[in-house]
Every structure is written in structure tokens, then in C-alpha cells.
C-alpha positions, 0 to 999 in steps of 0.5 A: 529498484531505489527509482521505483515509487511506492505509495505508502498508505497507512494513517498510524504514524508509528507504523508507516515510521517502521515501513518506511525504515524497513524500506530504506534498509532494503535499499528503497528509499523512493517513496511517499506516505499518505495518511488518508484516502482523500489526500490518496486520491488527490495524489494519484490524480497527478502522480503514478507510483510503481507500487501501492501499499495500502491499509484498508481501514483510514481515519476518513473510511474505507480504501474502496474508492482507491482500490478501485482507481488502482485496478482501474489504472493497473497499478499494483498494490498490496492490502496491509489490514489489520482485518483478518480477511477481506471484507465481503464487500469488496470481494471482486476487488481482492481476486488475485490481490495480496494482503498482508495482516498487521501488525507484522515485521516491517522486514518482511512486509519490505521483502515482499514488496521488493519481490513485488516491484522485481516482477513488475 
């Protein structure tokens, strides 16, 4: 599970800092933080993660146009938000994601994301 690549997704510095330890506590240390949905975008046209964990609110807007790249290549992701639920906009995107709230422990937020890559 150390090879697979996790996309992190996150514009608040102190946040992906606490996921990215979390990660690496559980073993999981193969992985790339991205500020931006533009600099998201460039990536993923020239590299392929495992997993995607994503925040839906960036500095440069919404996760929209990621999300749909991520469906349309079948990568697996989860939507780490601060929003209370999926906004309605983006409501066939979310059938059958997982999301999480933040903030939450970035233990946890790490145990479910190694649950995620042990099932794909």
C-alpha cells in the first residue's frame, strides 16, 4: 500500500501538513499535495494517482471540473469539505462518492483512506 499514489488536494497549508503526517504515520508516504484546481488539472493531465482526496472549496473555485476528470478516468476519490453536504449542483457527481467534513482527525481521515486503496 507505501507505492500507491494519493493526490492530496487541499489549499489550507496547516491542513494537507496534518494529513500528510497522518499518512506517513500509517505507512503512506507516496504522495503529492496540490494547492489548486488549476495546478490539479495540469497534474492529472500527465500523471495518474491511485486515490484522490479532495477538498471542494479551492482559492481558484470549486472541485467541479476535477471531479468530473476523476469520474471520467475512474480514479477514486474522496471529497474532504468543510460544507455540511454536497451542494446541489454537483449532485450526480456525488452518487456513491464518500465525503468526509472537516475539520476531523487526520488519524481517521488516514484509516479510511488506507480502507479505500486496500479495496481497490
Amino acid at each position: 500500500m507505501a507505492d500507491r499514489l494519493i493526490l492530496l488536494l487541499e489549499d489550507q497549508p496547516l491542513i494537507s501538513l496534518d494529513i500528510e503526517e497522518a499518512l506517513t504515520d500509517k505507512g503512506m508516504s507516496n504522495f503529492v499535495t496540490l494547492r489548486s484546481q488549476k495546478e490539479a488539472m495540469a497534474w492529472l493531465e500527465r500523471s495518474s494517482p491511485d486515490f484522490v482526496l479532495l477538498d471542494l472549496y479551492l482559492n481558484d473555485g470549486d472541485s467541479q471540473p476535477v471531479l468530473a476528470r476523476l469520474q471520467k478516468n475512474s480514479i477514486p476519490f474522496m471529497i474532504y469539505t468543510g460544507s455540511e453536504k454536497p451542494p446541489e449542483w454537483n449532485a450526480a457527481l456525488f452518487e456513491g462518492s464518500e465525503w468526509m467534513s472537516k475539520p476531523s482527525d487526520p488519524d481517521a481521515l488516514a484509516d479510511r483512506i488506507r480502507t479505500r486503496l486496500a479495496v481497490i
